[in-house]
Structures are given as C-alpha cells and as structure tokens.
N, C-alpha and C positions, 0 to 999 in steps of 0.2 A: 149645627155644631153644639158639645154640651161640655164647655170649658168646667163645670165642676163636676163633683162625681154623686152617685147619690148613696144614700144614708145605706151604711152593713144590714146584712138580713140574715140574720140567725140561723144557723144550720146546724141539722143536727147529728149529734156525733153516733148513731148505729151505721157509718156506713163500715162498709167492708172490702179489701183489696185480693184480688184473687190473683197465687202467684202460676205461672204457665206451669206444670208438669217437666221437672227436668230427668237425664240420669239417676235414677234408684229412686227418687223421689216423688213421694203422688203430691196430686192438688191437695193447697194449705188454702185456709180462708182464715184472717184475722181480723178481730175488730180494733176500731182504735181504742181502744180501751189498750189491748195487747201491745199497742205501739208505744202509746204513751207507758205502761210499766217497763218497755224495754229498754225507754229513754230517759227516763227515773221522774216524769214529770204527768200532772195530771192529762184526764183526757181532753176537758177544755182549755188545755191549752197548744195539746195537737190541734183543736178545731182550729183556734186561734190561730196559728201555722198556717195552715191550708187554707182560710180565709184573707189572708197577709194581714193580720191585724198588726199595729203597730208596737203595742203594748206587750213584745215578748224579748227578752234579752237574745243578743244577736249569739249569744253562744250555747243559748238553749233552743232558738231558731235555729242554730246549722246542724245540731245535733239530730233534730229533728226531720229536718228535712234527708238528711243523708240518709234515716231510716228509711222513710217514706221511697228513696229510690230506693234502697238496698233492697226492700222486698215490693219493688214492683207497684207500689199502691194508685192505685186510681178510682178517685170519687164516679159510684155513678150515675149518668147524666140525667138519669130521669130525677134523683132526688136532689142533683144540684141545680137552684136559685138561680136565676141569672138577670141580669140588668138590662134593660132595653138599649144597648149599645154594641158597634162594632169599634175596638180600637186601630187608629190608623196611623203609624209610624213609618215618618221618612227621615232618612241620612240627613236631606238637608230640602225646607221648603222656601226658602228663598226664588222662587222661580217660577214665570209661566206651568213650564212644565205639572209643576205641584197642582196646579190649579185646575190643569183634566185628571188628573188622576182625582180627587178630592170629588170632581163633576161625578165622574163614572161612580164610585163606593156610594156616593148623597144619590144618584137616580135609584140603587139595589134598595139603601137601607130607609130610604122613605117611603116605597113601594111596602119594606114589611113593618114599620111602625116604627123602624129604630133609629138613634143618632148615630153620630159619629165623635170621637175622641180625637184630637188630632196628639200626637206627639213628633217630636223632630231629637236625634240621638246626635245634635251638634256636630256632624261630619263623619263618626264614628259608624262604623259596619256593624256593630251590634249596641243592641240599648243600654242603659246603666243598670245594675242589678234594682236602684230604688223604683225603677220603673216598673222590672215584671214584677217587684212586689205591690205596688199600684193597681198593676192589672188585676192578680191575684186577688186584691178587695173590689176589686171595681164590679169583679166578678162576668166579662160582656158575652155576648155569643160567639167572638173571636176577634180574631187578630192578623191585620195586616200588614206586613211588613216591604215597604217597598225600597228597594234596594241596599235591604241590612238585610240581617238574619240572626238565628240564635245561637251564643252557645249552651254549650251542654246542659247547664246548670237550668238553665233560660226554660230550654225546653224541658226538662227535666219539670220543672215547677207548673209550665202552663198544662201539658200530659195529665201530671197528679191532679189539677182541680179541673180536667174535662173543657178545657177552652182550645180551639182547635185553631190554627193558626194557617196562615196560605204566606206566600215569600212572591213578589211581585217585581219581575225584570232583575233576578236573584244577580247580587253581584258578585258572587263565585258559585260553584257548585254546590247546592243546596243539600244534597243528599237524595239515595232513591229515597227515602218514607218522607221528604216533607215536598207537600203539594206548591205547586210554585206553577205561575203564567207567565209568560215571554213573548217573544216577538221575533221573528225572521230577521236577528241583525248581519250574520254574515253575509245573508241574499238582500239584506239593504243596503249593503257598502259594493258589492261585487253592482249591483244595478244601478248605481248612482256615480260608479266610476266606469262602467262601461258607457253607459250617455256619456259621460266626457270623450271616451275613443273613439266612439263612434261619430261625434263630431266632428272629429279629428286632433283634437288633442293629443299631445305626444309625453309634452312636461305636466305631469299633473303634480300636483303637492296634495298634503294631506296633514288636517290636526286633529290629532287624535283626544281621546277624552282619558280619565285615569287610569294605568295600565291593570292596577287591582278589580278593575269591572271586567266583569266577563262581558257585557254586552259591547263595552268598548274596544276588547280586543278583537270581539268576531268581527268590528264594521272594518276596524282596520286589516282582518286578514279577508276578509271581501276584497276592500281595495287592491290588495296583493295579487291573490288572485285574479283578477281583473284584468292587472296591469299585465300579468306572465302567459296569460289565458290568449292575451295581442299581441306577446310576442314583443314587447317595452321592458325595457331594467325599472327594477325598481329603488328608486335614487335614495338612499337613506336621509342624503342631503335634506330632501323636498319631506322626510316626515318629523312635523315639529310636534312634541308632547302638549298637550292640552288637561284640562279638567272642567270640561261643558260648561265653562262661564264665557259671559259678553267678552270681557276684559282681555283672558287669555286669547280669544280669537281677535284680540285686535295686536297685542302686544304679537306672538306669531304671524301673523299677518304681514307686519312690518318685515320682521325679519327677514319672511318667503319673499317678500314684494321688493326687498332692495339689493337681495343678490344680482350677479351679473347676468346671471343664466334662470332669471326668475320664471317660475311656471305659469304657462298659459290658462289654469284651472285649479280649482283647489274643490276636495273634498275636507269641510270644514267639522265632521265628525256630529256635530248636532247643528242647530238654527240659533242656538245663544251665539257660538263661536263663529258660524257664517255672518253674523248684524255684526259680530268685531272687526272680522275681516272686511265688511264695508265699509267700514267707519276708516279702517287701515288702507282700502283702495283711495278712497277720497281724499285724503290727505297728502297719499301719493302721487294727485290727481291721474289716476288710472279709472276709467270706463267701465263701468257693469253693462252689458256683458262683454262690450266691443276690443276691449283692452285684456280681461280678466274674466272667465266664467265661474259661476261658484254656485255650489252644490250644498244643502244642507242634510239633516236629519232631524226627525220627529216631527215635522208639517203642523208647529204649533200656530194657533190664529194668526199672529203677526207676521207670519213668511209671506202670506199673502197680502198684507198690508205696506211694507216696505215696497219702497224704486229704486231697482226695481222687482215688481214678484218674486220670492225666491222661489230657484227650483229645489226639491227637497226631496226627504226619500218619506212618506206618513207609513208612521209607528201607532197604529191603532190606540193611544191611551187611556179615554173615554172607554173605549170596549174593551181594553184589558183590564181595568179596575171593574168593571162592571164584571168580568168573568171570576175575576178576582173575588169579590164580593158574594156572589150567588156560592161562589165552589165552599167559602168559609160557613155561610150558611147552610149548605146540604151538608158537610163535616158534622155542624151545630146541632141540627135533625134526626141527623144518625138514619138517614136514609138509604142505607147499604154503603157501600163501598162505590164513589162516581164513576161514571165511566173512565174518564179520566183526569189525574190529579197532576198533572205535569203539561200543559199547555201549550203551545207558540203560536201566536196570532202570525198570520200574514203581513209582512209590512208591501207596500208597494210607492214606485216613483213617482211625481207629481212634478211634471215638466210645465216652467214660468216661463219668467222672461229675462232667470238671471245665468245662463248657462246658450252661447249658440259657437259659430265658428272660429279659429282662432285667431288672432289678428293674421296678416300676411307679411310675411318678413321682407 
C-alpha cells in the first residue's frame, strides 16, 4: 500500500485533442494553447487543470474543465506520465469482505511493479469530486472502483487525463462503455435457496442486503425464483431488508426467529448477516442446523471457521479483483480493445454443516 502520493511531474503542454468528425463538420485538431485563449487563461494553467494541480481558483478550474469536455479533449497516452500506482476505491472497507478484494488488486499489481492506493467514499455510491481531483495528480494507471462508480463529471476528468477505470460488482447499471466485473448473483441466490427446498424446507426467510445494489437485488430475485420454480408462496412476511453488516443479520434474525410461524431456513443474503443470524439463533437457543438451517453468501474465510461450518453460496472475490486489475491494466497498455470489458465470474454453492433437514413437527 502507498498511503502518500508521489511528487507532480511536469507535463508538457503541446498535447493535442482530436474532435470525432460530426455533420457538416471535418476533423479539428487544437492545441492547448487554443484552449487556454478560449478560456481567457494561460496555457500553464490548462496544464495545471489537467494535472489537478491545487493552485487554480475553482472558478477558473470549472471553466476550464467544461472546455476541455465541450470539445472532446483527451491527453495522449503515450506522452502522459504516470505513477507506479493502481487507485482502489470502495463504498465502504470496514469488512472481511474488503480484505479479498485488496488480496486479488495486491496479487496483479505486485506482479507489474505497482502499489495500490486505497480510498473508501464513506458509504456514498460515488467519490467526492476532491478525490478525482487527487487522482488526477496522482496521475496512476487506473482506477478501481468497487461498488461505487462515476458520475458524469468523474468520468469526464479521468477520459481527459487517459486514466482508465473498471467498476467491480457495479452497484447499478454501470453503462455499456464502462468496463465492470461481476459475478453470477441471481444464479447464487436461485442455488442456495433451492438447497433449502430440496432439503425440504417449505418456510424459508430471507435478509436481503441494500435494495440500491444491483447485486443485492439479483440474490434476492434468485431467491424468488427459487421459491415459485417449487411451486412455495413467497411470504413477504419472511423477507427482512438488510445492508450486509454482522449487526443487521442479527437485529433481523430476531425478528424472523420470534414470529409464531418462524421459518425453518433463512437465506441470510451475505456471511456478515448469516454470523448475525447465529448469534440471533443462540440467544433464542435455537440449534444450527437441527432447529434452524442458514445459508450465506460470498464464502469469506470465516464461514468455514464458525459452529457450525457455514453453508454459503463463494462469490469468487480474489479472482474478480484479480480480473478487475489485469482488464484496468490492458485499458492502461492500450492493447486494443479486450476481448471483453463486462465480465461475470461464476459464483457456485459450498454445502457445510449449517443447512440439513427441517425439524419434524
């Protein structure tokens, strides 16, 4: 990891922005020289701009930048600098979780010589603008964003200085042009609630993770499916809202566990919310699995450490940061266009020893 950033490197200002050929219009090539007169300010101080230097007033900064999209500009990559770094930006790294993703980016970027930057956008689905201006100076080979993404502006700025960016387990619809890697959540939730039916489970419950994540709603319409697939109602009652922490799967846990018509099973949405939900059986002194079966998601190290074993759905995350990584580097290379920039690992089930038959009535 390289918590500081390293010292600006001076660039220089003959680059040039070519605009695409529109109606009536042939190809324009401008230099920044041309940009800067048009924004009534010198050309070192567009460099300054495009560098994120700090030292530009923020209303000669936005002026400038609006140019810079209005006609298209993009530094190019062979004469822009870059830092021996990939920046790695999560919602929130409080969490195992964080910790294979982090494994997978450090196995790519140590293989090509480079660190990693961690940042965290305090719960927020996109970063603060002082961030991409950060990046901007930081200048890295790219940028990973795992379960945020950009807006307009965001991208707008990383595009102009040639820093190419990948969206990892994207938490809405990333857009077709931004490369992003995922993972088979509806076929994790559909497979991890059929092991419940097939067991025989009838009442299954379910905690969902935040409804604003795409990956969280596909496990929950997996589970849906699942349930209508056997030919089972699916009880609104038995699905409690979640947001993939320990905590909520215990506070819902309770909940599910002290109705009258409690479920023989729960799909716990991730393995943070299934260790709630045990902590919430034990208390109820209810039995893993004897009383209570439960299912998690993402197969982080600890499912297999808890009593007892969790069964779980493994969300490959080591090897999607790793895909993650490699795709932002080929972006970086300018290796053509990759085969492809929109990904979905395979998740598959991982039957323990906390999921068997349902009590007998």
């Amino acid at each position: 990891m390289t918590p500081s950033e390293p010292a600006e490197t001076r660039t220089t200002t003959r680059e040039t922005r070519t605009t695409p050929p529109s109606s009536g219009r042939s190809t324009q090539t401008a230099t920044l020289a041309e940009i800067a007169r048009e924004a009534g300010v010198s050309a070192p101080t567009v460099s300054k701009v495009l560098n994120g230097r700090a030292d530009v007033a923020p209303a000669t900064r936005s002026r400038v930048e609006e140019l810079l999209r209005a006609h298209g500009y993009r530094r190019r990559r062979a004469e822009a600098s870059r830092s021996p770094l990939i920046d790695l930006v999560f919602h929130e790294l409080e969490s195992a979780w964080a910790m294979e993703v982090i494994r997978g980016v450090e196995n790519v970027a140590r293989d090509a010589g480079l660190s990693v930057v961690l940042s965290e956008s305090a719960g927020r689905l996109t970063p603060g603008r002082t961030w991409a201006d950060q990046v901007a100076a930081r200048r890295p080979h790219g940028v990973i964003l795992v379960l945020s993404g950009l807006d307009e502006s965001q991208r707008a700025l990383l595009t102009s200085r040639s820093i190419p960016f990948v969206v990892m387990d994207p938490a809405g619809d990333p857009g077709a042009d931004v490369p992003s890697i995922g993972a088979t959540n509806w076929q994790g939730g559909l497979a991890a609630t059929r092991h419940l039916v097939d067991l025989g489970h009838r009442r299954i419950g379910a905690i969902t993770g935040p409804s604003r994540m795409m990956c969280s709603r596909a496990r929950i319409d997996g589970y849906r499916a699942a349930l209508e697939t056997a030919g089972l109602p699916v009880d609104p009652g038995l699905i409690r809202p979640g947001d993939f922490h320990h905590e909520t799967g215990y506070r819902q846990g309770l909940e599910l566990l002290r109705r009258p018509d409690r479920p023989t099973a729960v799909f716990a949405g991730n393995d943070l919310q299934a260790l709630g939900l045990y902590e919430a059986a034990r208390e109820l002194g209810l039995r893993i699995p004897e009383d209570l079966s439960v299912v998690g998601f993402d197969d982080l190290p600890i499912a297999r450490w808890v009593g007892p074993p969790l069964t779980t759905v493994r969300q490959p995350l080591t090897e999607m940061a790793e895909a993650a990584a490699k795709l932002v580097l080929d972006l970086a290379r300018e290796e053509g266009t990759p085969a492809a920039t929109r990904v979905e690992l395979a998740t598959s089930l991982v039957v323990r020893s906390s999921t068997g038959a349902p009590p007998a009535v």
